[in-house]
N, C-alpha and C positions, 0 to 999 in steps of 0.2 A: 895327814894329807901328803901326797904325795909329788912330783913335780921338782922338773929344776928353779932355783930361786929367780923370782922375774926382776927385772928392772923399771924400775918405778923413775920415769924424770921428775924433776923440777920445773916449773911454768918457765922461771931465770934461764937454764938449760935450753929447753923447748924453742923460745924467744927465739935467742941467740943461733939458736939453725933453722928460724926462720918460718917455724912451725906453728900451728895452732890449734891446743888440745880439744878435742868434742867437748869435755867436762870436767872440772876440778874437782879430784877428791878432798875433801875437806877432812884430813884424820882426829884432828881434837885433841885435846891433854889427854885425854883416858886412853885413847889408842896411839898413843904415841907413847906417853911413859909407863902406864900400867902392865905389866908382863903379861897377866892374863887376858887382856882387852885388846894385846899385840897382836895375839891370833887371830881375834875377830877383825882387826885389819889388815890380815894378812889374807882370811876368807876373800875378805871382799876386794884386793888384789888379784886375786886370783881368777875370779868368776871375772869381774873389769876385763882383765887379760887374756882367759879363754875365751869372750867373745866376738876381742879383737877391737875390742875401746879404744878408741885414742884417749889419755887420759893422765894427768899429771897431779904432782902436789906438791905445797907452797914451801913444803922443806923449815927449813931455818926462818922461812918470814913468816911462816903461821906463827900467832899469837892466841892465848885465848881468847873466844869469843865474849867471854866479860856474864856469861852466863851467872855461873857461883856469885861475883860480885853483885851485879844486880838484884839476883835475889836474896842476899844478904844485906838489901838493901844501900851499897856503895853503888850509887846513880853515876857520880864522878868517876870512880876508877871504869866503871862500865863504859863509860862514855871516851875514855881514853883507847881503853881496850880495842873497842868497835873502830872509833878511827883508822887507827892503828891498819886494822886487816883490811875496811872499806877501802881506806887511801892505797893499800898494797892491792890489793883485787882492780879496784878499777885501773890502777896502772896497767895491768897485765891485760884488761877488758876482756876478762871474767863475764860468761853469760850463765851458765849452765854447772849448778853444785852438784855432789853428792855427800853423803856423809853417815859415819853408822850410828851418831848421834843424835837422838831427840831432842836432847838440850841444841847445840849446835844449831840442830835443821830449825828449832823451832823459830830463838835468836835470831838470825842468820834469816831467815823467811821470813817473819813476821816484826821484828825488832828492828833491824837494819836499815829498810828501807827512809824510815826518817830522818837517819843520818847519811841517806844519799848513795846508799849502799842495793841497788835493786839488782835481783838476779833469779834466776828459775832452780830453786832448792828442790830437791826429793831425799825421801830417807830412804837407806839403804833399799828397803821390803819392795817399797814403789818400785826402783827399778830393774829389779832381780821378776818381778811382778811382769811388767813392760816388755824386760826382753823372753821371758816365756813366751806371753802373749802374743810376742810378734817372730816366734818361733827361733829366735835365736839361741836362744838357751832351751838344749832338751833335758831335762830329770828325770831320775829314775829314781826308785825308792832306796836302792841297795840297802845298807844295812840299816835301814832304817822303815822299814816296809814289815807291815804289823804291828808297828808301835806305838805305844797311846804317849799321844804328846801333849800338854795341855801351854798353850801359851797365855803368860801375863802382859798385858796392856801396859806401854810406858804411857807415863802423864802425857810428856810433851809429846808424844805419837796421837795417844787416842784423845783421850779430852781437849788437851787445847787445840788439836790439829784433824781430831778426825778422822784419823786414816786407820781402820779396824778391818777391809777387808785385805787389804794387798799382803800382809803376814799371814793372813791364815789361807788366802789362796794359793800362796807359796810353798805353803806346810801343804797342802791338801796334795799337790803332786807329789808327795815322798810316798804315798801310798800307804800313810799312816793313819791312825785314829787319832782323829784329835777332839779333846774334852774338853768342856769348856767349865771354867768355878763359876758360883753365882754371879760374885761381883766380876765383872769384864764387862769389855766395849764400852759402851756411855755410863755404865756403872764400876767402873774399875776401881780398882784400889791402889793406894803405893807402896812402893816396896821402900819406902822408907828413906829414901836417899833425894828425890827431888827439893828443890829449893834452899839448896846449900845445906840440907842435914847432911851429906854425907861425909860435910867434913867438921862435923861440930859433934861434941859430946852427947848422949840422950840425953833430955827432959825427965824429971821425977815421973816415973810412973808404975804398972807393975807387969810391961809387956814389952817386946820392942818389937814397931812396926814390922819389921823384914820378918821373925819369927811366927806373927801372925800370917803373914801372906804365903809366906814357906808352907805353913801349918795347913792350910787353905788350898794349897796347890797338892800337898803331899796325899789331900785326904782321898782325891782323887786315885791314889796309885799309879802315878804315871811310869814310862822308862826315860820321859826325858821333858823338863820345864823348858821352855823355848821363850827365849827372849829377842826385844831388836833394841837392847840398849847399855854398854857397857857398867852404869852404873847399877842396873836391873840385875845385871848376871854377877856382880861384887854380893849384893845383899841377899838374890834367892840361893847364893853359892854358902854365902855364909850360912842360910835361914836352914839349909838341906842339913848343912854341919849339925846344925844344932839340934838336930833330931836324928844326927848317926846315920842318914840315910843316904851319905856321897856314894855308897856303892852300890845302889837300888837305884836312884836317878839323879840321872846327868844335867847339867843347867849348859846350855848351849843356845847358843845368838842362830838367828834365821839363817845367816849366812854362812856357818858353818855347816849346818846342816845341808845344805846345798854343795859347796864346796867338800863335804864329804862324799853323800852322797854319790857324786860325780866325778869322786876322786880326783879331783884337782889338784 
């Protein structure tokens, strides 16, 4: 990608001159610490910026959202978690999320609100999706125009949340092919890492999920796995590895794509 580095506020920042962002980007552990997931928030800075978003992020008061915990079954440490960020959000009166996380958006949408935390969450696709549709964002295929793309379904995007068309209508303007495996949309598969696997050892077995799903995208022949979920693109990155096939195709987030494409 190309561009001078943008400047990202702080809500704390914003405040203080008085200001009040359109939307909070909500970055998450994986795109805050993970290197390669840095990118994918750094896309989606970029695209935010080109549009001309007002748009800020919690900086140092982000905390996780208590995701991994809860579903590792720690209700308590979850529940501290979430305070945590609710009590920081609504200080700030926080309306309007975004986030390139499935875990995150799902939490965050549909977990929160019980602990008094209510707000208008979208994943990243949705509003990359929105501002096409409402002509703000033009795309073009650039180097990515002919290419069979096939995109994997994260859990907390498609199954528990739903949203199957706005990624693949997003890919559809790169003026690519896109493939689809059996299992996608309401039949999707995992890629191995939802519900705190991906920070625990495998299970006895004689497979490991990510290399099936790898296996399954690969059979396709794509140039490029597309994903909308930082943990998604750890495990299909790994799953390509282990059929030697990082140089035939590339695992890349929707909003890279875009941000490339666009050269952002």
């Amino acid at each position: 990608m190309s561009g001078t580095p943008v400047k990202v506020p702080t809500m704390a920042e914003m405040m203080a001159n008085g200001e009040t962002p359109e939307i909070l980007f909500w970055v998450g552990c994986s795109g805050s610490f993970d290197d390669r997931a840095k990118k994918i928030t750094k896309a989606i800075v970029r695209i935010l910026d080109h549009v001309g978003i007002k748009f800020a992020i919690l900086g140092t008061e982000e905390g996780c959202t208590g995701d991994p915990a809860k579903r590792a079954g720690n209700e308590f440490l979850y529940q501290m978690q979430a305070m945590q960020n609710i009590t920081v959000m609504n200080g700030y009166g926080v309306k309007k999320i975004v986030t390139g996380c499935p875990h995150c958006f799902n939490t965050i949408k549909n977990e929160y609100p019980a602990l008094g935390g209510n707000y208008e969450v979208v994943h990243h696709t949705q509003l990359v999706q929105e501002l096409i549709d409402q002509g703000r964002l033009k795309v073009q295929g650039g180097a990515f125009k002919g290419k069979k793309i096939v995109f994997h379904d994260p859990c907390y995007l498609g199954r528990a949340n739903e949203v199957y068309e706005a990624p693949r209508q997003v890919i559809s303007r790169l003026d690519a092919e896109l493939a689809e495996m059996k299992r996608s949309r309401a039949k999707g598969f995992c890629c191995g890492a939802g519900g705190a696997q991906m920070f625990k050892e495998a299970e006895k077995g004689t497979k490991e999920v990510n290399t099936e799903r790898a296996e399954e995208a690969l059979a396709l022949n794509p140039d490029i796995i597309a994903v909308g979920c930082p943990f998604c693109n750890t495990m299909m990155t790994d799953g390509v590895k282990h059929f030697n096939k990082e140089d035939k195709t590339k695992v890349l987030d929707v909003a890279e794509l875009i941000a490339n494409a666009n050269d952002l």
